[in-house]
GUKEBA-64970 format. One line per field, with one value per residue (C-alpha): residue in three letters; z negated, y negated, x negated; residue number from 1. Coordinates in pm, whole numbers. Layout:
<nodes>
resn (ALA; ...)
w (Z; ...)
v (Y; ...)
u (X; ...)
resi (NUM; ...)
</nodes>
This chain:
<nodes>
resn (UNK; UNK; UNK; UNK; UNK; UNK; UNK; UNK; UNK; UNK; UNK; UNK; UNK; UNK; UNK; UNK; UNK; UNK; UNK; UNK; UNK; UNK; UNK; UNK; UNK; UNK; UNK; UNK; UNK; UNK; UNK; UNK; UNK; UNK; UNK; UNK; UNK; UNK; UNK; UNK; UNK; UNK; UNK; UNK; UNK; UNK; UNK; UNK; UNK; UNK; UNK; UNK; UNK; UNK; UNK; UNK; UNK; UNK; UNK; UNK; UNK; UNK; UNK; UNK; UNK; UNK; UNK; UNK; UNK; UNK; UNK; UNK; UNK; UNK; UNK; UNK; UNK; UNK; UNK; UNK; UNK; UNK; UNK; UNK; UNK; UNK; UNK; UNK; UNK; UNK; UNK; UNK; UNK; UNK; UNK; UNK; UNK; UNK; UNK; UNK; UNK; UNK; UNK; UNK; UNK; UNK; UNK; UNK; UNK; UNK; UNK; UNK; UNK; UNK; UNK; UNK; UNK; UNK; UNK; UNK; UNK; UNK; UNK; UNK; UNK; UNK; UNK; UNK; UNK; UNK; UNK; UNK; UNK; UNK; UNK; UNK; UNK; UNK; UNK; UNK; UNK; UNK; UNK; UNK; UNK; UNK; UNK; UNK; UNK; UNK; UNK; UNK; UNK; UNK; UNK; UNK; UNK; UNK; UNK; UNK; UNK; UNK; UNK; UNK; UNK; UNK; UNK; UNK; UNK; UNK; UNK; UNK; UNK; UNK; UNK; UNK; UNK; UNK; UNK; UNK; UNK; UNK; UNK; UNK; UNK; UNK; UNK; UNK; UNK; UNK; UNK; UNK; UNK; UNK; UNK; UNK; UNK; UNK; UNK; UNK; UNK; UNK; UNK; UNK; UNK; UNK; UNK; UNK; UNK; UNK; UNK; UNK; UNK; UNK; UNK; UNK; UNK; UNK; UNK; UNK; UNK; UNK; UNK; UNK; UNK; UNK; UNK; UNK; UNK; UNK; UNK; UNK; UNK; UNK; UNK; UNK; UNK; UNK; UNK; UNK; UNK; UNK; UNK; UNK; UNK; UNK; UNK; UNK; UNK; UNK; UNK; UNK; UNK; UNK; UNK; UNK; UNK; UNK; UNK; UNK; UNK; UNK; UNK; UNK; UNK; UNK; UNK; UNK; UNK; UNK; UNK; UNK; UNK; UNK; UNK; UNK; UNK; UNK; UNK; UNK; UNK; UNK; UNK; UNK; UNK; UNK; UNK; UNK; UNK; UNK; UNK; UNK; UNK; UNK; UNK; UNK; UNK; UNK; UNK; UNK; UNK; UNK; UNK; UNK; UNK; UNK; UNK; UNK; UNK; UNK; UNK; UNK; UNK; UNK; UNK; UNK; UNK; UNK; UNK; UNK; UNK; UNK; UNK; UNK; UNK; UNK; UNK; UNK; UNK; UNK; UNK; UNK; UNK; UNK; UNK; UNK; UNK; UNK; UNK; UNK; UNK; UNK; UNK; UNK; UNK; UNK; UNK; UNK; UNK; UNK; UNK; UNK; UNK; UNK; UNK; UNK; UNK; UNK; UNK; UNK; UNK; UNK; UNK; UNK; UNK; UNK; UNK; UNK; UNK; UNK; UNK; UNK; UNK; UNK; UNK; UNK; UNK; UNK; UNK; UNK; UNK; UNK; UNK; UNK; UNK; UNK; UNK; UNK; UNK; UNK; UNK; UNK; UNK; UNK; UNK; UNK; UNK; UNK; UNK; UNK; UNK; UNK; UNK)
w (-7559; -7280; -6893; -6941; -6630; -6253; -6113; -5715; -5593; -5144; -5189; -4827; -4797; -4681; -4449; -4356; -4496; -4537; -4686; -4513; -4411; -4725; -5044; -5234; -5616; -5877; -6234; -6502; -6809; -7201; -7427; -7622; -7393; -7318; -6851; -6599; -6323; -5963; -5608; -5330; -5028; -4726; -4323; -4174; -4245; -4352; -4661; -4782; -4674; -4905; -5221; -5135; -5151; -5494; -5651; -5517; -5691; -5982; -6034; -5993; -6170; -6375; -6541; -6939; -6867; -7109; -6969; -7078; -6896; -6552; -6442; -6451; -6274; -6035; -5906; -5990; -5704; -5501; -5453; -5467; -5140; -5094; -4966; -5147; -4885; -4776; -4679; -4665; -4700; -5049; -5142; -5128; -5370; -5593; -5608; -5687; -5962; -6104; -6152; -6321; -6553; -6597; -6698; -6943; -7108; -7141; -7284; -7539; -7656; -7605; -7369; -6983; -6803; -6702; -7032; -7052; -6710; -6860; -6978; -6829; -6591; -6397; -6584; -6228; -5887; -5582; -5366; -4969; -4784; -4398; -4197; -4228; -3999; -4189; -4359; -4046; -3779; -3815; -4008; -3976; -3703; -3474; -3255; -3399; -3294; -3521; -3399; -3051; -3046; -3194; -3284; -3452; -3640; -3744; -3852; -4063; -4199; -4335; -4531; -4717; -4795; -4947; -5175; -5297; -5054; -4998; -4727; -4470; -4261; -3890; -3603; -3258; -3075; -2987; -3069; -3186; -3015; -3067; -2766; -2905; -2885; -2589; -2446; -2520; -2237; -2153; -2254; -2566; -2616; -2507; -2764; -3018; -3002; -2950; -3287; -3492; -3323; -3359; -3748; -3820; -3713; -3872; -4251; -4188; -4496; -4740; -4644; -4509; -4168; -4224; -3858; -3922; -3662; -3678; -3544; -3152; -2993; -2872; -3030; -2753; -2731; -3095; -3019; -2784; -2936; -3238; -3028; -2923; -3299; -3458; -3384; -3658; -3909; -4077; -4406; -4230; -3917; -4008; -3930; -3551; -3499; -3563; -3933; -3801; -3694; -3951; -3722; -3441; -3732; -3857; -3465; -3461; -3842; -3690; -3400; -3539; -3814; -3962; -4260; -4189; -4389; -4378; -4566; -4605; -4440; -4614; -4878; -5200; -5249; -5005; -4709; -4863; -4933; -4574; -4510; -4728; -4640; -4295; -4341; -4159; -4402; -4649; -4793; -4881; -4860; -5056; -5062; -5426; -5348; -5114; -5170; -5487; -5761; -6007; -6167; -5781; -5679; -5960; -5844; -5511; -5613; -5844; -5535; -5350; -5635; -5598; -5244; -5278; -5141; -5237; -5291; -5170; -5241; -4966; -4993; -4723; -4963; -5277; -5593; -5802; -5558; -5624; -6004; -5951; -5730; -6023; -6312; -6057; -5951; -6345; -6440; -6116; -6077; -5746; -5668; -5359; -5300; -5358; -5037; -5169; -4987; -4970; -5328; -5510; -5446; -5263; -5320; -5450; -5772; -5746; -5732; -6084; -6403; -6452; -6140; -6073; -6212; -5946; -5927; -5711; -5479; -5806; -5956; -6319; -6424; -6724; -7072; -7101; -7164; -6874; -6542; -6623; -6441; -6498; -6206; -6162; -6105; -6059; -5759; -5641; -5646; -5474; -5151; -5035; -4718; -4448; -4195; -3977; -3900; -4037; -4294; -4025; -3655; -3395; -2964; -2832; -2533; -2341; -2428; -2117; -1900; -2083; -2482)
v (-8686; -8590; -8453; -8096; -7903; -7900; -7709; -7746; -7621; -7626; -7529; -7451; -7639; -7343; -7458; -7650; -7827; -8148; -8405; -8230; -7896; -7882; -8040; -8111; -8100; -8167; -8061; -8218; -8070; -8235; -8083; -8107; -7926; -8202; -8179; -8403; -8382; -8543; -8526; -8608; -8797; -8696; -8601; -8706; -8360; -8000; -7919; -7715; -7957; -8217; -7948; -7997; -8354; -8399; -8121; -8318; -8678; -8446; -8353; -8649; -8885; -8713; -8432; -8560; -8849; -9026; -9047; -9399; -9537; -9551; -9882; -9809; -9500; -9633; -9872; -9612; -9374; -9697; -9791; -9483; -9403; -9744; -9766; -10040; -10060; -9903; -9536; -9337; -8975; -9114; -9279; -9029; -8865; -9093; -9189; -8760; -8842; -9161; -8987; -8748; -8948; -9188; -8840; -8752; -9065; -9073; -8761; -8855; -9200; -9020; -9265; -9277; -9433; -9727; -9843; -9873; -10040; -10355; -10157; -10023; -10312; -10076; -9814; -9683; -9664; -9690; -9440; -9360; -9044; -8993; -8814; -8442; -8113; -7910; -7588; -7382; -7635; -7572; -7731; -8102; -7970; -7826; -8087; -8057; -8285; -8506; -8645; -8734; -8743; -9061; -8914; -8613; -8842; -9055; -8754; -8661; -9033; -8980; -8642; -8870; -9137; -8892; -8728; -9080; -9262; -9654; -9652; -9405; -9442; -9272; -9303; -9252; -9433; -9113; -8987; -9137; -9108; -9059; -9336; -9581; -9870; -9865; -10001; -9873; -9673; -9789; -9479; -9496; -9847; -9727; -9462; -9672; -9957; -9644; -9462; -9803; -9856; -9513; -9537; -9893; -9811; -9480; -9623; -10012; -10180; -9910; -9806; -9993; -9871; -9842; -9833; -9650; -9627; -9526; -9815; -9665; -10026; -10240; -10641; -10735; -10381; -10448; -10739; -10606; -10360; -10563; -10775; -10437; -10359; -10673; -10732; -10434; -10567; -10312; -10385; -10330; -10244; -10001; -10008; -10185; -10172; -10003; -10045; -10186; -10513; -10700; -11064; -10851; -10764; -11112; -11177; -10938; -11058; -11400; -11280; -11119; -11152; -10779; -10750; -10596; -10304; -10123; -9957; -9580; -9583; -9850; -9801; -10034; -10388; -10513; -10417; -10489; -10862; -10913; -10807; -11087; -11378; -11325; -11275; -10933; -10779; -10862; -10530; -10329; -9944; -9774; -9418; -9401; -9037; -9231; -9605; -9558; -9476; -9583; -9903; -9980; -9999; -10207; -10452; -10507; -10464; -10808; -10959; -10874; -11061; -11352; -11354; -11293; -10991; -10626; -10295; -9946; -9683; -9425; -9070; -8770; -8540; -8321; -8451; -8526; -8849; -8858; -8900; -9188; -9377; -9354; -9447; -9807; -9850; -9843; -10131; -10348; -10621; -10658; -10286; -10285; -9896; -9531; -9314; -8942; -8653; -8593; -8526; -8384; -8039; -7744; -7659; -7998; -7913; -7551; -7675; -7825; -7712; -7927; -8140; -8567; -8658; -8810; -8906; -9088; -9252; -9311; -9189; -9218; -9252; -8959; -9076; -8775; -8911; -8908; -8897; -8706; -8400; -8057; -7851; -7477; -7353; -6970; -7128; -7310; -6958; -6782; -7068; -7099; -7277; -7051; -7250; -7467; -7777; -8120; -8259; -8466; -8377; -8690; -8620; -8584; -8820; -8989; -8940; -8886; -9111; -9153; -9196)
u (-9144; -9336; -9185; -9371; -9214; -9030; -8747; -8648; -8372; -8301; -7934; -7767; -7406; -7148; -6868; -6768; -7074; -6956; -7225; -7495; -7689; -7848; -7914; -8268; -8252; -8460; -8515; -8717; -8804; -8909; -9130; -8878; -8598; -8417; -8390; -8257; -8142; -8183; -8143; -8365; -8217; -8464; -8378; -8668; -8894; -8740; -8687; -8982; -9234; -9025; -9050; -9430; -9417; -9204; -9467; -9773; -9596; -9523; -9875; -9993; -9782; -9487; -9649; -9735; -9544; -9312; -8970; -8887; -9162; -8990; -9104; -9461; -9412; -9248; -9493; -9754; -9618; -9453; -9823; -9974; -10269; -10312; -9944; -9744; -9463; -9124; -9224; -8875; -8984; -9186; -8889; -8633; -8893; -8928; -8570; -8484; -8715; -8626; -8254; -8362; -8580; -8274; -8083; -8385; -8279; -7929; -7914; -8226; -7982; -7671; -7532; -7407; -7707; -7446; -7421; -7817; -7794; -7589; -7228; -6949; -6783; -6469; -6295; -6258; -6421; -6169; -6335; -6264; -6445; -6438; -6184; -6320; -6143; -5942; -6044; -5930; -6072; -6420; -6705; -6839; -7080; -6794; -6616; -6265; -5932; -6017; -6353; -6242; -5824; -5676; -5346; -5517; -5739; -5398; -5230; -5552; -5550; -5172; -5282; -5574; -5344; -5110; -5348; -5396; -5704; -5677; -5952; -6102; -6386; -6417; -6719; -6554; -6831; -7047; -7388; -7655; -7980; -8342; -8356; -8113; -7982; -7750; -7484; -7159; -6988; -6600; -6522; -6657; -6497; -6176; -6158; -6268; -5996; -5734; -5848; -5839; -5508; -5370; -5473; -5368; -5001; -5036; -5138; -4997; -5152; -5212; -5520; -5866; -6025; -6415; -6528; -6866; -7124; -7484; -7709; -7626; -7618; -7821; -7672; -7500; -7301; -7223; -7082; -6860; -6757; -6634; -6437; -6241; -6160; -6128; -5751; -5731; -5883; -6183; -6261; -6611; -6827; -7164; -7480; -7352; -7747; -8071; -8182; -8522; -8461; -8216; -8245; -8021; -7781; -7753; -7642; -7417; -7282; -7223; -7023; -6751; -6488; -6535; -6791; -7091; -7234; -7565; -7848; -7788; -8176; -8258; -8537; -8664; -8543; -8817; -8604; -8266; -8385; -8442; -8077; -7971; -8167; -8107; -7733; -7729; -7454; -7223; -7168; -7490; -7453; -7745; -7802; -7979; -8154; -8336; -8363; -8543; -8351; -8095; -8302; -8398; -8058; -7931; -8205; -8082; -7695; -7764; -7966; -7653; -7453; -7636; -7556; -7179; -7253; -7130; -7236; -7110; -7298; -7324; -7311; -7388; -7523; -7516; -7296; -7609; -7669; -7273; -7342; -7604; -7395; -7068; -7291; -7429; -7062; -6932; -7197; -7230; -6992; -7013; -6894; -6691; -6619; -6763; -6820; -6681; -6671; -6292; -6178; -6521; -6354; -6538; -6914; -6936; -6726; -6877; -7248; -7159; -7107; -6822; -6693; -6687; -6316; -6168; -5808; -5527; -5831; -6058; -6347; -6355; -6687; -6796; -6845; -7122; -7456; -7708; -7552; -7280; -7351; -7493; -7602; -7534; -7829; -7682; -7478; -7773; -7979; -7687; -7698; -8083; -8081; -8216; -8169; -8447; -8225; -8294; -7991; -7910; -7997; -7973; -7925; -8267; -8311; -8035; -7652; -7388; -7293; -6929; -7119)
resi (1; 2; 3; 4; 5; 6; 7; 8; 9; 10; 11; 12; 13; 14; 15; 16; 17; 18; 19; 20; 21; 22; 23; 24; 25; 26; 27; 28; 29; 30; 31; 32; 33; 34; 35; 36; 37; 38; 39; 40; 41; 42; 43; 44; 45; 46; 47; 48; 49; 50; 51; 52; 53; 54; 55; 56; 57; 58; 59; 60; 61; 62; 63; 64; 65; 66; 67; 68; 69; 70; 71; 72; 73; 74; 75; 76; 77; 78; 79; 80; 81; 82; 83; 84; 85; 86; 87; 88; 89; 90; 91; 92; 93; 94; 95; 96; 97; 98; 99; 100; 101; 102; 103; 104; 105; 106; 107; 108; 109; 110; 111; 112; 113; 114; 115; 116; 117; 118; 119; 120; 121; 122; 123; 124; 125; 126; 127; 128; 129; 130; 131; 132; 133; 134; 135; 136; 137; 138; 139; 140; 141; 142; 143; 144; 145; 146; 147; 148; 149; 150; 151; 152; 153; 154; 155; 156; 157; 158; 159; 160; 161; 162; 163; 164; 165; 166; 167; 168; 169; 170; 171; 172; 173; 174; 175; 176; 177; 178; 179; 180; 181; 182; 183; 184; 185; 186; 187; 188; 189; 190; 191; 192; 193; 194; 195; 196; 197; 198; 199; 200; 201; 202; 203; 204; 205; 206; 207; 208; 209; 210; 211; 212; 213; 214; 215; 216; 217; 218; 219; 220; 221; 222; 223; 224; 225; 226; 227; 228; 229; 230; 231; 232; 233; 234; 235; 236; 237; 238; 239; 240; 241; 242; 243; 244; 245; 246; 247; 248; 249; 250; 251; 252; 253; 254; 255; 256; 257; 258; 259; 260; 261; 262; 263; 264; 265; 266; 267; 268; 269; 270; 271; 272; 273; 274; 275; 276; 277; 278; 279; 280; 281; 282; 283; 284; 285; 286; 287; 288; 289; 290; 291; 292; 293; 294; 295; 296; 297; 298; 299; 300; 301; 302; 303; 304; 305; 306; 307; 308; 309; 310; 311; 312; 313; 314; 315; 316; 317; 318; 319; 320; 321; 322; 323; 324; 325; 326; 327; 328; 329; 330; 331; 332; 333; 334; 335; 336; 337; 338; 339; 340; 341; 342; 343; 344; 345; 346; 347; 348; 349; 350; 351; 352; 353; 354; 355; 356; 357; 358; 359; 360; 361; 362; 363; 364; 365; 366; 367; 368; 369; 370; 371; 372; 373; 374; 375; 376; 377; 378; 379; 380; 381; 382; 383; 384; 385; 386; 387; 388; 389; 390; 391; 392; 393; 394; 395; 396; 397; 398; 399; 400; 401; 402; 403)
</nodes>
């Protein structure tokens, strides 16, 4: 069996676009007809120049290749242009890849790709997703009630719980910025202790806060700002600093009482083993469309284990990166929680063929060999992204006075 062809697929998110702008698919195709299916985790060029980039690695390295052979093609395109480091536009294409190479298989043994990966460990994921607007407040790129009003965002909290969600994450600490770190505003601290306050009284102990920034402070203005939210207790504190300098983390990590999480731009187990020996985190968040795939991931979730560490897969994408991040949570051990976006409902169900079972705050990981999934691709021809926006867009230059 050799990989004979390529699909891509730019699929533009509708509103209220949560998970992203956009999503990047890929399709891989057997001379024998089996495909796969991945998903390419990318936001630092558009779109079309990342098509470019996962035809020029399919050219070079994937076409006539045989499927099972996913560790040599790994390195092969890890180390390819006399590179043979972290490089996190490469990586997101190799990871959409490796998924789909990982589905080729599956579906060629008949089995989920968790039970290749060691065997089915949780029958189910608990799962939490962020607090999202309403249908009729706008989409995730408005500024609705919920983003910046602490009672809104505790009446929003009460609605998750009741569909069935044990933990929900929220960032009220402002933008982040091309010229980050900073210091936090009082403002900004302000708000933050009243949303984890205005929460915590709303949910008492059935559900965990997941206070999740995006690396906007410098380590000292993580550290204050932890003091202002530990009397809540967070199950965990994200990415309190920029990803490029894990020693400032581990400072941070030593500070404060609340777990630290991090690596959603994070890439290969090179930069995740740092995190670890310097005791930056405790709880490693990989995005698998970008940190290089499924067998990548599994490496660094049993470095984690060896570390008492855990993992958390994160998720602000399409459902394909979903389905990767199920089939590591079913076999890894040390499995913590599984971002979702709200209940797998919306274009995320309609993007599929069938949609991710999710139920009472789990995810109950498919039995269907591969990853699980099968995408649409009439739904993903019906919603090309026209748009010339990055998936994720940060301020350019300094934030106000009061972020």
């Amino acid at each position: 069996m050799k990989i004979q062809d390529l699909k891509t697929f730019v699929v533009g998110n509708p509103p209220p676009r949560a998970g992203g702008r956009y999503f990047i698919f890929v399709k891989l195709i057997t001379d024998n007809g089996i495909e796969g299916v991945g998903e390419v985790y990318a936001a630092s060029f558009g779109p079309q120049a990342m098509v470019a980039m996962i035809k020029d690695v399919f050219e070079h390295h994937v076409l006539g290749a045989d499927p099972f052979q996913i560790e040599l093609l790994w390195r092969n395109v890890y180390g390819r242009g006399y590179s043979m480091r972290p490089d996190i536009s490469l990586m997101g294409v190799l990871s959409g890849i490796e998924l789909a190479l990982w589905d080729i298989v599956g579906k060629a043994v008949g089995k989920p790709v968790y039970a290749l990966l060691g065997g089915k460990v949780h029958e189910r994921l608990r799962s939490y997703t962020y607090l999202y607007p309403r249908s009729d407040e706008g989409d995730a790129y408005a500024d609705p009630a919920v983003y910046r009003d602490p009672d809104a965002a505790a009446e929003r909290a009460l609605e998750y719980v009741a569909m069935g969600f044990t933990a929900l994450k929220f960032d009220p600490a402002g933008p982040y910025s091309t010229l980050d770190p900073r210091q936090p505003s009082l403002a900004r601290l302000d708000l933050s202790e009243a949303f984890c306050k205005a929460i915590r009284a709303a949910v008492g102990d059935k559900c965990d806060l997941l206070f999740g920034t995006h690396g906007q402070f410098t380590t000292s203005g993580a550290i204050r700002l932890a003091r202002r939210i530990e009397p809540y207790d967070p199950l965990w504190f994200e990415e309190p600093v920029p990803p490029e300098m894990p020693e400032q983390m581990a400072r941070v990590a030593a500070q404060t009482t609340i777990p630290i999480a991090t690596g959603e731009r994070l890439t290969t187990k090179y930069e995740f083993a740092r995190v670890l020996e310097l005791k930056a985190a405790s709880i490693l968040q990989m995005a698998i469309g970008r940190v290089g795939g499924l067998l990548e991931a599994k490496k660094i979730a049993s470095m984690a284990e060896a570390h008492y560490a855990q993992v958390a897969p994160h998720l602000y994408c399409g459902p394909v990166e979903g389905a990767a991040n199920i089939q590591l949570g079913a076999c890894s051990p040390n499995f913590l929680i599984l971002e979702s976006i709200e209940t797998w409902s919306g274009f995320h169900a309609k993007i599929l063929k069938k949609p991710i079972l999710w139920q009472d705050g789990y995810v109950i990981p498919s039995n269907e060999p591969g990853l699980g999934v099968e995408l649409d691709e009439d739904v993903a021809a019906s919603h090309p992204y026209e748009g010339k926006e990055l998936h994720l867009m940060p301020h350019f230059g300094p934030v106000g006075a009061r972020d």
